[in-house]
N, CA, C and O atoms as a GROMACS GRO file, in nm:
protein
  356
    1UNK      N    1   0.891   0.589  -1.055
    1UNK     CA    2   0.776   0.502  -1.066
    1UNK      C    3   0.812   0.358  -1.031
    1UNK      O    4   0.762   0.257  -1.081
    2UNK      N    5   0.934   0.365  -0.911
    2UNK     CA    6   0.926   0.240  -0.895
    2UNK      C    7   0.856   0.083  -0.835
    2UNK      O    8   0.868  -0.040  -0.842
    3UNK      N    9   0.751   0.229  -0.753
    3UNK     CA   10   0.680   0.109  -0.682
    3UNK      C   11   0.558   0.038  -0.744
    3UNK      O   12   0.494  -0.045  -0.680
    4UNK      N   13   0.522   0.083  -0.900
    4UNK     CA   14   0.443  -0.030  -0.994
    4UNK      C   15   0.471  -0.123  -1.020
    4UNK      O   16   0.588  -0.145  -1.053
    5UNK      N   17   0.357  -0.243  -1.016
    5UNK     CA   18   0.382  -0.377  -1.111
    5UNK      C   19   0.387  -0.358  -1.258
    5UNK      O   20   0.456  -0.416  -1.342
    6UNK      N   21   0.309  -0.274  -1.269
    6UNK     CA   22   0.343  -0.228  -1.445
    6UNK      C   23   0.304  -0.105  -1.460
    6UNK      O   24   0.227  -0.024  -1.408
    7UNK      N   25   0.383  -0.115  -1.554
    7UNK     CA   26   0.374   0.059  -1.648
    7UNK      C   27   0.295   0.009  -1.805
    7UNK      O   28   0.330  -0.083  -1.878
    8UNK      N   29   0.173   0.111  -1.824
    8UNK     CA   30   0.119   0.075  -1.957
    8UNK      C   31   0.119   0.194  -2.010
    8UNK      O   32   0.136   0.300  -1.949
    9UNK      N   33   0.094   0.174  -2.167
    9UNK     CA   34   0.061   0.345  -2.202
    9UNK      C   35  -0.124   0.319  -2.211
    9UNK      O   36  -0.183   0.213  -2.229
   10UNK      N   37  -0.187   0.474  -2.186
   10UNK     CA   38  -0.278   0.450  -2.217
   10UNK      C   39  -0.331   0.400  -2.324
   10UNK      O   40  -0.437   0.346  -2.295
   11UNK      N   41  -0.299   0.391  -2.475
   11UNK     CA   42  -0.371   0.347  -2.568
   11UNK      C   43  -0.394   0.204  -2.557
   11UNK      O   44  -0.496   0.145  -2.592
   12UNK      N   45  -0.274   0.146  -2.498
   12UNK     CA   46  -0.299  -0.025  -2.458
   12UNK      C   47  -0.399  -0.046  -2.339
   12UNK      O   48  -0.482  -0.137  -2.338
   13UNK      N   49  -0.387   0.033  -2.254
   13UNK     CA   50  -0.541   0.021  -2.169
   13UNK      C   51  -0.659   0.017  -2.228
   13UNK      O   52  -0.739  -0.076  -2.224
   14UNK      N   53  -0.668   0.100  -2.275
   14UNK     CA   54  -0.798   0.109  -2.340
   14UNK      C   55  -0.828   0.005  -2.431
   14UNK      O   56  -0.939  -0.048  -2.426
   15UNK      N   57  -0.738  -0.035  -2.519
   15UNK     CA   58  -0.764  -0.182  -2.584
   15UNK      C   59  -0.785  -0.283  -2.458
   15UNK      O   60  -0.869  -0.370  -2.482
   16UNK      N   61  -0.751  -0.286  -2.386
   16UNK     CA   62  -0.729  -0.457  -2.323
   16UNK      C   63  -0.773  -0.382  -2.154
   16UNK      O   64  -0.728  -0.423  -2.047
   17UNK      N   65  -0.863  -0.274  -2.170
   17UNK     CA   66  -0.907  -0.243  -2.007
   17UNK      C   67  -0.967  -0.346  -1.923
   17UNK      O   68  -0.917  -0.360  -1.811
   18UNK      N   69  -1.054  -0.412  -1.953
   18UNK     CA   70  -1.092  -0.565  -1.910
   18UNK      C   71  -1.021  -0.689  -1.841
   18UNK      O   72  -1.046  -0.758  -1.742
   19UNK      N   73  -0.911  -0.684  -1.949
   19UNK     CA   74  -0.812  -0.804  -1.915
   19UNK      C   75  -0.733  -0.730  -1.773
   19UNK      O   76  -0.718  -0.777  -1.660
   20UNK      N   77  -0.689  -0.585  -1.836
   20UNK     CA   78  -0.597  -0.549  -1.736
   20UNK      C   79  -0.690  -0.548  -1.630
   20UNK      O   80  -0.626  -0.615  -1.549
   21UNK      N   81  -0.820  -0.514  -1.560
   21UNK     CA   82  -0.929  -0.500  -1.480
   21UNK      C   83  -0.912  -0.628  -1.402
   21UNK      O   84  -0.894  -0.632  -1.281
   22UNK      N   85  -0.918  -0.713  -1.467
   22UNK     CA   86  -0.926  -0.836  -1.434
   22UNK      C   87  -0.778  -0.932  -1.322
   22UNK      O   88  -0.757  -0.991  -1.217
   23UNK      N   89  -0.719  -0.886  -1.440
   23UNK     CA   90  -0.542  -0.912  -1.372
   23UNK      C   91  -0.523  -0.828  -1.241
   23UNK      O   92  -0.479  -0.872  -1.135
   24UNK      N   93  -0.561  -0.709  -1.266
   24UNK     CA   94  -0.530  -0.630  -1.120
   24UNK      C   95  -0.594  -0.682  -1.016
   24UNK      O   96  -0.530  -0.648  -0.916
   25UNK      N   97  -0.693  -0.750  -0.983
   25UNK     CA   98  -0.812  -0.768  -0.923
   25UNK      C   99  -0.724  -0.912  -0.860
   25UNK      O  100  -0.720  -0.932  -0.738
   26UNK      N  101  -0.665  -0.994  -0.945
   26UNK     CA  102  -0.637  -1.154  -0.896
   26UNK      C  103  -0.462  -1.107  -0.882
   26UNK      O  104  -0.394  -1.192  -0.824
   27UNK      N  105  -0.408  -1.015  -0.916
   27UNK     CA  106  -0.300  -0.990  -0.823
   27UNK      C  107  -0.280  -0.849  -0.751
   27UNK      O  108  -0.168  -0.799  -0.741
   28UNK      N  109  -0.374  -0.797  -0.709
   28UNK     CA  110  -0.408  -0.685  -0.636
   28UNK      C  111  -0.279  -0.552  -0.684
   28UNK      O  112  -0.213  -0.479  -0.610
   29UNK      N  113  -0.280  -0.561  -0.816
   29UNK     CA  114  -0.198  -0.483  -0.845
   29UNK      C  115  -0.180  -0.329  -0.879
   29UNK      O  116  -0.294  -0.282  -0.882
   30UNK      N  117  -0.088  -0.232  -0.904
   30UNK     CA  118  -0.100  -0.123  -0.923
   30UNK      C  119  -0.033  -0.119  -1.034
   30UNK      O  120   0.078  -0.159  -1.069
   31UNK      N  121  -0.139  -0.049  -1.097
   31UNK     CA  122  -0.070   0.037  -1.291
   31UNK      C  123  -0.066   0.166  -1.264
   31UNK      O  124  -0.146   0.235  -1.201
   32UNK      N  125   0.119   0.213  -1.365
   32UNK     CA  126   0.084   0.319  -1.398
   32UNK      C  127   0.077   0.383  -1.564
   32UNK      O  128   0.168   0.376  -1.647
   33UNK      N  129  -0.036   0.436  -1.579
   33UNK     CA  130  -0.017   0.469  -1.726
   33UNK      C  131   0.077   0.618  -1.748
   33UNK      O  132   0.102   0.711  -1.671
   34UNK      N  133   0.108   0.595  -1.866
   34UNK     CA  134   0.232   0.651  -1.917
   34UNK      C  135   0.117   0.704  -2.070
   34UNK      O  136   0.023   0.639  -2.118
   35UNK      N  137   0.171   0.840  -2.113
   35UNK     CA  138   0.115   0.904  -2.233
   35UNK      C  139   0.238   0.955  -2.297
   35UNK      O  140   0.301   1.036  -2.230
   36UNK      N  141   0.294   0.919  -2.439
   36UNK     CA  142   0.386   0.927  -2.487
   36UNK      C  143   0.540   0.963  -2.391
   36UNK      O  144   0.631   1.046  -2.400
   37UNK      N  145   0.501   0.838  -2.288
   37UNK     CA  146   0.615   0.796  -2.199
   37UNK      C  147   0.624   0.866  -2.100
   37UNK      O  148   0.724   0.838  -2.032
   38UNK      N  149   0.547   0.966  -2.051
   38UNK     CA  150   0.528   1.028  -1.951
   38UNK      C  151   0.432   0.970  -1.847
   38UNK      O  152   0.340   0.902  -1.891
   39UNK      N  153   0.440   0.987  -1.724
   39UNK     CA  154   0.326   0.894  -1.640
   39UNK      C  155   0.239   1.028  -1.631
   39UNK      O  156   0.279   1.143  -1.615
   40UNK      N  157   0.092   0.973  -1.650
   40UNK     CA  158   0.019   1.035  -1.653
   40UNK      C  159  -0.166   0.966  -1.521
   40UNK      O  160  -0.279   1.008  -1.495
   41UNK      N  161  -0.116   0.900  -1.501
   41UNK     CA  162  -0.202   0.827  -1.401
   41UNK      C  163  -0.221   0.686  -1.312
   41UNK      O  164  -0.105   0.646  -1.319
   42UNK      N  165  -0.260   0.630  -1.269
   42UNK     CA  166  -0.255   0.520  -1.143
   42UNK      C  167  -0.386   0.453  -1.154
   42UNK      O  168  -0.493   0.507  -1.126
   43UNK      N  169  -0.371   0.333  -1.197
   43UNK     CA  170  -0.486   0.207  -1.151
   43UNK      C  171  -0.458   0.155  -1.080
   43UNK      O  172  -0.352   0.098  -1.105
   44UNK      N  173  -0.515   0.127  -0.943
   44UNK     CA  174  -0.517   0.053  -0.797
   44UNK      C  175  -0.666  -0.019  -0.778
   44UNK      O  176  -0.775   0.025  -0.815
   45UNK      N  177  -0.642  -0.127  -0.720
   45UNK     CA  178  -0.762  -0.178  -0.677
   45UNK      C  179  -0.827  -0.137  -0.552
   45UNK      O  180  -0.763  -0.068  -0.473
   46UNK      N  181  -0.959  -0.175  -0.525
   46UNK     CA  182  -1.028  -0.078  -0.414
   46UNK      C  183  -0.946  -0.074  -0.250
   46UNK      O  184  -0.932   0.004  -0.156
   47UNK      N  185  -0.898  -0.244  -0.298
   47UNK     CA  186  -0.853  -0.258  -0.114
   47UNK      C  187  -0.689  -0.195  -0.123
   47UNK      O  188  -0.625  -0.207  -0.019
   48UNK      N  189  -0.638  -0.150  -0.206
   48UNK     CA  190  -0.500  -0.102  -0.240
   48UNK      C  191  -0.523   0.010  -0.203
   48UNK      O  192  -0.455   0.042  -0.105
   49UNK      N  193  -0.636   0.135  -0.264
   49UNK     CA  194  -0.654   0.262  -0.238
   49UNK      C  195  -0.699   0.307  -0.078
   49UNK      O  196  -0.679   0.411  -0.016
   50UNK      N  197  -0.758   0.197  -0.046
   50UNK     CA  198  -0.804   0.177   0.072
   50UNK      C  199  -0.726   0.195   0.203
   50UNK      O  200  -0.743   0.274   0.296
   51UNK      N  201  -0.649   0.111   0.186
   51UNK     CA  202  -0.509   0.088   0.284
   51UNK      C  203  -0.434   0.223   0.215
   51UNK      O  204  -0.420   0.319   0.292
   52UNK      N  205  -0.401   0.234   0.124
   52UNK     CA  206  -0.328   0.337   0.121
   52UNK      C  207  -0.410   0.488   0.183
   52UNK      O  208  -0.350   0.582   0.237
   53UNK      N  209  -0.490   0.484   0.170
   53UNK     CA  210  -0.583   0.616   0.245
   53UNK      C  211  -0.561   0.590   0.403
   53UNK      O  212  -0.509   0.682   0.466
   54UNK      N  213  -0.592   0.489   0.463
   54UNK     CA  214  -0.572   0.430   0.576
   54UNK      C  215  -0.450   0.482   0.626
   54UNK      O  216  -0.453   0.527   0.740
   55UNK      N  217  -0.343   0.485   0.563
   55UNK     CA  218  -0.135   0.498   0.602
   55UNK      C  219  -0.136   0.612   0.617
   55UNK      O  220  -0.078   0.665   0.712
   56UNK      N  221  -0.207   0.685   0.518
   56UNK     CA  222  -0.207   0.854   0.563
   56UNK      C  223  -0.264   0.911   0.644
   56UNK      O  224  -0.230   1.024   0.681
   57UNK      N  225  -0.412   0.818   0.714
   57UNK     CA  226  -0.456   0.912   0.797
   57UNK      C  227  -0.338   0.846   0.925
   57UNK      O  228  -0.274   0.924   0.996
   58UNK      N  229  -0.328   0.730   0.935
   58UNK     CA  230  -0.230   0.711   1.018
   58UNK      C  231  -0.110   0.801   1.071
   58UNK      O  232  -0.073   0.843   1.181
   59UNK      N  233  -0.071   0.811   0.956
   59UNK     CA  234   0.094   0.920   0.920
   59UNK      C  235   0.056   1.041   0.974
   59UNK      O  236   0.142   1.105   1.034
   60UNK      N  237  -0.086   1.097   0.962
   60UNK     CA  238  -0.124   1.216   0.982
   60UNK      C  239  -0.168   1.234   1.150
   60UNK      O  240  -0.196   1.345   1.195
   61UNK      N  241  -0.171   1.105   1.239
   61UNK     CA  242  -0.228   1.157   1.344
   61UNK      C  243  -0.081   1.124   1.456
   61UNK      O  244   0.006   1.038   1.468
   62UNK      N  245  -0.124   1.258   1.524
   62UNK     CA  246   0.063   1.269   1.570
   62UNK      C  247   0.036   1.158   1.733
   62UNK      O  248   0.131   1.121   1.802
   63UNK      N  249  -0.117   1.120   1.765
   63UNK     CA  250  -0.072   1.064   1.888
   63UNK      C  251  -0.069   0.883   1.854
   63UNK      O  252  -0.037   0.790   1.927
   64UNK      N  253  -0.115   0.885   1.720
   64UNK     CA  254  -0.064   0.747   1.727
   64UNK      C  255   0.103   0.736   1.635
   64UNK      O  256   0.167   0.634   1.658
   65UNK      N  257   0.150   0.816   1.558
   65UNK     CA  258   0.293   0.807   1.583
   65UNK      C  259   0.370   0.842   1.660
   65UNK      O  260   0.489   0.829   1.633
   66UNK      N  261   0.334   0.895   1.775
   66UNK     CA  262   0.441   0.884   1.925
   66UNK      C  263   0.404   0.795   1.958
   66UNK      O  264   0.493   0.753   2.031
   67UNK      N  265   0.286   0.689   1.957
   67UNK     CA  266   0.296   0.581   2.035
   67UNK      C  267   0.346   0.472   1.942
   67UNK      O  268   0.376   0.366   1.998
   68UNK      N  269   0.357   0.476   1.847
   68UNK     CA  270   0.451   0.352   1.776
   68UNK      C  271   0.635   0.454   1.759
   68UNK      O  272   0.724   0.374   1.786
   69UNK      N  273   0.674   0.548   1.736
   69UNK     CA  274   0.776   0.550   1.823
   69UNK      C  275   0.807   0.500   1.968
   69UNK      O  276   0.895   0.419   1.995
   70UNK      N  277   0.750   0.541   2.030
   70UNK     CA  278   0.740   0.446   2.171
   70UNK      C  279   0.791   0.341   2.141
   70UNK      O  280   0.911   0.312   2.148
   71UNK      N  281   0.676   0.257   2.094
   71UNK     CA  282   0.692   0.100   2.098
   71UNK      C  283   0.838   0.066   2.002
   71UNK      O  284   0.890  -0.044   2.018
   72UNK      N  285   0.885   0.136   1.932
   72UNK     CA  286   0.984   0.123   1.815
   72UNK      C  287   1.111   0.118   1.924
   72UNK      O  288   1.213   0.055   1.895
   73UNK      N  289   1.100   0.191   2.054
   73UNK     CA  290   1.175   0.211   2.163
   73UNK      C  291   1.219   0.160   2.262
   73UNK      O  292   1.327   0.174   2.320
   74UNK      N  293   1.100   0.079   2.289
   74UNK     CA  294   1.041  -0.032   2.388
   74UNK      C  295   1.079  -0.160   2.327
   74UNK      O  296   1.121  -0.245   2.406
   75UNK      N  297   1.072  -0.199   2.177
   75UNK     CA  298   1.139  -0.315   2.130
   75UNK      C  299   1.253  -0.324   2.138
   75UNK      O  300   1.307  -0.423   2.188
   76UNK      N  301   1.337  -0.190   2.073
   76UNK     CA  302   1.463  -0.186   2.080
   76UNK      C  303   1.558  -0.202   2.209
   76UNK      O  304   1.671  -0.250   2.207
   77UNK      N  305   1.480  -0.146   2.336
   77UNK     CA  306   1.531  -0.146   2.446
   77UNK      C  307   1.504  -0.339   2.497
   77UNK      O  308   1.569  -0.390   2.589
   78UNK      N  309   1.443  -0.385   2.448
   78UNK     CA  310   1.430  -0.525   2.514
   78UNK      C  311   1.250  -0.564   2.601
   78UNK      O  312   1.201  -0.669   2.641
   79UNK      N  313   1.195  -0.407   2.598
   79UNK     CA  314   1.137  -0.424   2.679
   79UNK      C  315   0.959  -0.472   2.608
   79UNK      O  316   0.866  -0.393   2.593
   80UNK      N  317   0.956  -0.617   2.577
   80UNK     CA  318   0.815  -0.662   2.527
   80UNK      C  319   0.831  -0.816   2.664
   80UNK      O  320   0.902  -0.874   2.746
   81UNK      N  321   0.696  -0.807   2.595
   81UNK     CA  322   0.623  -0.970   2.625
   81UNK      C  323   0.610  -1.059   2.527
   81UNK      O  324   0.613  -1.041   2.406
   82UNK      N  325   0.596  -1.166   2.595
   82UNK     CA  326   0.548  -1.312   2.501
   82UNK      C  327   0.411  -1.276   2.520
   82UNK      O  328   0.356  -1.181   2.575
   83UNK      N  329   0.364  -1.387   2.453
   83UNK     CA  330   0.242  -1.433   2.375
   83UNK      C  331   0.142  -1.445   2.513
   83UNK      O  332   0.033  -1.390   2.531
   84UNK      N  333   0.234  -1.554   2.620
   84UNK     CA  334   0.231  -1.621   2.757
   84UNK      C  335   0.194  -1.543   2.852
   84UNK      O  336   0.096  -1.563   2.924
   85UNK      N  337   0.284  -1.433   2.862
   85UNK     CA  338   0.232  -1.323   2.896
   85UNK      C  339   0.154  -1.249   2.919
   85UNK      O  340   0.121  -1.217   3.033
   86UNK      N  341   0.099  -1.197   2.796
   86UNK     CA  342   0.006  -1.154   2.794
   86UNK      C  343  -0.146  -1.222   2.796
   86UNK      O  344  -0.251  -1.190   2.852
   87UNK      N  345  -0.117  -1.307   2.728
   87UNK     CA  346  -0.259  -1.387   2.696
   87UNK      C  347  -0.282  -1.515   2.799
   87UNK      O  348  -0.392  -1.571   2.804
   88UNK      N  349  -0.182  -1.551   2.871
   88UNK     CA  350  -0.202  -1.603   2.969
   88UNK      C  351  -0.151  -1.806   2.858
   88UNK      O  352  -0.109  -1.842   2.748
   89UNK      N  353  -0.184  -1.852   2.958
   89UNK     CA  354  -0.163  -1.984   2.877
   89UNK      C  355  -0.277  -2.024   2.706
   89UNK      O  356  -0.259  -2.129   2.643
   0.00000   0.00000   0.00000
């Protein structure tokens, strides 16, 4: 569970669901609750679940990860543009 900002148990959620509501919201954070120390569930905010739904369909479509392998290929080899380049002056 390392990639939470915090770990709560549920009974403290439920006291202070508001505050925590609130806090997640002004640091776009992710909870996970814990039930006699076991994790038992995930509070994310909308644009957190969002993007994260987003990565998977990403992850899931095989012609846009051959084309960022590609490009992962194309950087490594040297082969990009400037800004100038492309966009002109």
């Amino acid at each position: 569970m390392e990639d939470f900002q915090q770990i709560l148990p549920v009974t403290k959620v439920k006291r202070h669901l508001l505050d925590i509501l609130k806090r997640m919201e002004e640091e776009d954070a992710t909870i996970a609750l814990t039930r006699n120390g076991e994790p038992v569930g995930v509070m994310m905010t909308p644009a957190r679940y969002e993007a994260l739904l987003e990565t998977i369909e990403i992850l899931g479509d095989k012609e846009i990860m051959r084309a960022l392998e590609q490009s992962t290929k194309d950087f490594k080899s040297g082969k990009v543009f400037t800004d100038e380049e492309v966009w002109g002056d």
